[in-house]
C-alpha positions as CSV (number, residue, x, y, z in Angstrom):
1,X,-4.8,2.6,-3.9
2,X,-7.5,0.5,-3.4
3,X,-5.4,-2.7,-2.8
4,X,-2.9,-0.7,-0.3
5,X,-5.8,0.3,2.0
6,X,-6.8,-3.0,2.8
7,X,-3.3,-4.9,3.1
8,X,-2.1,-5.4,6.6
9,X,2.0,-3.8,6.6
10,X,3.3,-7.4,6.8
11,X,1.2,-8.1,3.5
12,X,2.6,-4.6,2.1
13,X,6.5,-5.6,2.9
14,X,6.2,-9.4,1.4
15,X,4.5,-7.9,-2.1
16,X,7.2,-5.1,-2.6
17,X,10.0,-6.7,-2.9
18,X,8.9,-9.7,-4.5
19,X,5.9,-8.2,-7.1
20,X,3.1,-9.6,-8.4
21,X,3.4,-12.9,-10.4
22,X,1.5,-12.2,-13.7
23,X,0.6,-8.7,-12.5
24,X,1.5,-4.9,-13.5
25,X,4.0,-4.8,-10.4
26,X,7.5,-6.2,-10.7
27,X,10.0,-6.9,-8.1
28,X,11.8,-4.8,-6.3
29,X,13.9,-6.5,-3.7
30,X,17.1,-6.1,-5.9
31,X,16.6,-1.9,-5.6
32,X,15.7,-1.6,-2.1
33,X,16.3,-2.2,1.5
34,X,14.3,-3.0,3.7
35,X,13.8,0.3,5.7
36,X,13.5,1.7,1.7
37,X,10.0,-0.5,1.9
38,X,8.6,0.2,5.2
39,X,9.3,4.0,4.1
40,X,7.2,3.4,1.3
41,X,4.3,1.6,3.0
42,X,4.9,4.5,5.4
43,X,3.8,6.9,2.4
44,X,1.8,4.9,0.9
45,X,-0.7,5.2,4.1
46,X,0.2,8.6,4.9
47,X,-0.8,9.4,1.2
48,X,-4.0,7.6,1.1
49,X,-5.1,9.1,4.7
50,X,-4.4,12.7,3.2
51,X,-6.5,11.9,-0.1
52,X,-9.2,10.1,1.6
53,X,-9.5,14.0,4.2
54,X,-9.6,15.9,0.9
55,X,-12.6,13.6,-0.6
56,X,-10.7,12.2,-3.3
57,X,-13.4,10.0,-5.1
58,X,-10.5,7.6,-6.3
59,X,-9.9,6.7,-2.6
60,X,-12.6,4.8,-0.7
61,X,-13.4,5.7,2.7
62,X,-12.1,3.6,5.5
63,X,-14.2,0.1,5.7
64,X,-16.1,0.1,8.9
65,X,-17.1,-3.5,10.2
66,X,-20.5,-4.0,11.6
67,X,-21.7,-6.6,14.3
């Protein structure tokens, strides 16, 4: 979930339906709507804030910026 914490929603919505070109992630716009993907970006943060409150190791902790 690594990759999902740091994409911006806009980022999220363009690689869903489209995949990743030579990656593990196909393409989904021909199975889902649009409100289908911001439901699962939706999740997708939802589920990585609740993992990240538990202390799941898998899930890094929110990336602070320093100045």
């Amino acid at each position: 979930m690594d990759g999902v914490m740091y994409s911006s929603d806009s980022s999220l919505f363009a690689t869903i339906p489209a995949g990743i070109p030579n990656g593990q992630m196909g393409a989904f716009a021909a199975s889902m709507t649009a409100d289908d993907i911001w439901k699962v970006i939706a999740f997708l943060r939802a589920e990585t804030m609740r993992r990240q409150a538990a202390g799941d190791p898998a899930v890094a902790p929110p990336r602070t910026t320093t100045q």
